[in-house]
C-alpha positions in Angstrom: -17.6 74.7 30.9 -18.9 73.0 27.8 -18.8 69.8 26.6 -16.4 68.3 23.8 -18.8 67.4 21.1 -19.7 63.8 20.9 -17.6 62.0 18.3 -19.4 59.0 15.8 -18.7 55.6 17.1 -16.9 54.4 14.6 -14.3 58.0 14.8 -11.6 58.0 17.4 -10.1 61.8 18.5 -6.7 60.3 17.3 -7.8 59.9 13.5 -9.4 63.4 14.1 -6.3 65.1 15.8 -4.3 63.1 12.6 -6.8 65.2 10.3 -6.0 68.5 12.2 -2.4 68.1 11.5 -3.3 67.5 7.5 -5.3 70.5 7.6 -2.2 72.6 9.4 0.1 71.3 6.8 -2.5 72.5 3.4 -2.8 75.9 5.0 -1.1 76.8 2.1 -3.1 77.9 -1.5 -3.8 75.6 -3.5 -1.4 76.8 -6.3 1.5 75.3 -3.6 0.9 71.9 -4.1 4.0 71.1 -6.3 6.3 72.5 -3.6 4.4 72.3 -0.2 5.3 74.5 2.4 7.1 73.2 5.2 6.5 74.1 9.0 8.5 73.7 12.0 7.0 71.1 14.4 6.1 73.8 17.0 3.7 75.6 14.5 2.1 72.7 13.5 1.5 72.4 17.0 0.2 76.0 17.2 -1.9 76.9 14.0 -3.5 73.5 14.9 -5.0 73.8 17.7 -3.2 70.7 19.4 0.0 72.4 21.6 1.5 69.1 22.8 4.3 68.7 20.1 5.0 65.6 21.1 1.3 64.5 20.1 1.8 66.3 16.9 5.0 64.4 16.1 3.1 61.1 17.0 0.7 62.0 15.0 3.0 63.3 12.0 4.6 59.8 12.2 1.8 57.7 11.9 0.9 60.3 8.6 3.7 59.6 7.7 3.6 56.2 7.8 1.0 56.3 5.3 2.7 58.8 3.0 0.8 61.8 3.5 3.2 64.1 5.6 7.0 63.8 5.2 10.0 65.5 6.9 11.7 68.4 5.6 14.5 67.2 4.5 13.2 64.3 3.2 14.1 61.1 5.0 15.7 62.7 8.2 13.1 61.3 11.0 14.7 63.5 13.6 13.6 66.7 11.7 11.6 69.1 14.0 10.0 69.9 10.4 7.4 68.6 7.9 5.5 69.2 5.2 2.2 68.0 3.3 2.7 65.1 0.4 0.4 65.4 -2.9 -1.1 62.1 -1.5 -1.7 63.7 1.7 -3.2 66.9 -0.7 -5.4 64.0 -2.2 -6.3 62.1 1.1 -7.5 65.1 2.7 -9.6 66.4 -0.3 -11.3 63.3 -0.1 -11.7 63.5 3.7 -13.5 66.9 3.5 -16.0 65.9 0.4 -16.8 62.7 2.6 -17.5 64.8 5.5 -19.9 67.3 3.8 -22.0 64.1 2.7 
């Protein structure tokens, strides 16, 4: 069985599983970003790779938190759905040119 690759010191797997989730949520083109898609909180958990949708809902609050996801409808915290935020759009843009440097 192989190892999970080593993450940087200063990188914990929660910021990167947080990362995962913003990537779920942008699957969308690009062309979407006025009106985001929004996916049920089992998908998320799917398409990304992380199953435990209670993780995935930690993590989509924390996002949250920092106004990069929000539920779907907006303001309802016991939605099972969610969707990307232009600043999450902008956050995660910046994320993946800092990563190819």
């Amino acid at each position: 069985m192989a190892k999970p690759p080593k993450l940087p010191k200063n990188v914990s797997e929660s910021y990167l599983n947080q990362i995962t989730v913003l990537k779920t949520l942008s699957r969308e083109p690009v062309a979407a970003i006025n009106n985001p898609r929004p996916y049920q909180l089992a998908e998320i958990a799917e398409l990304s790779g992380l199953r435990d949708e209670r993780e995935v809902q930690r993590y989509l609050f924390i996002l949250e938190g920092q106004k990069l996801v929000s539920p779907h409808p907006a303001g309802d915290f016991t939605s099972k759905t969610w969707q990307i935020t232009r600043d999450g759009m902008r956050a995660l843009k910046v994320i993946q040119r800092s990563a190819v440097q």
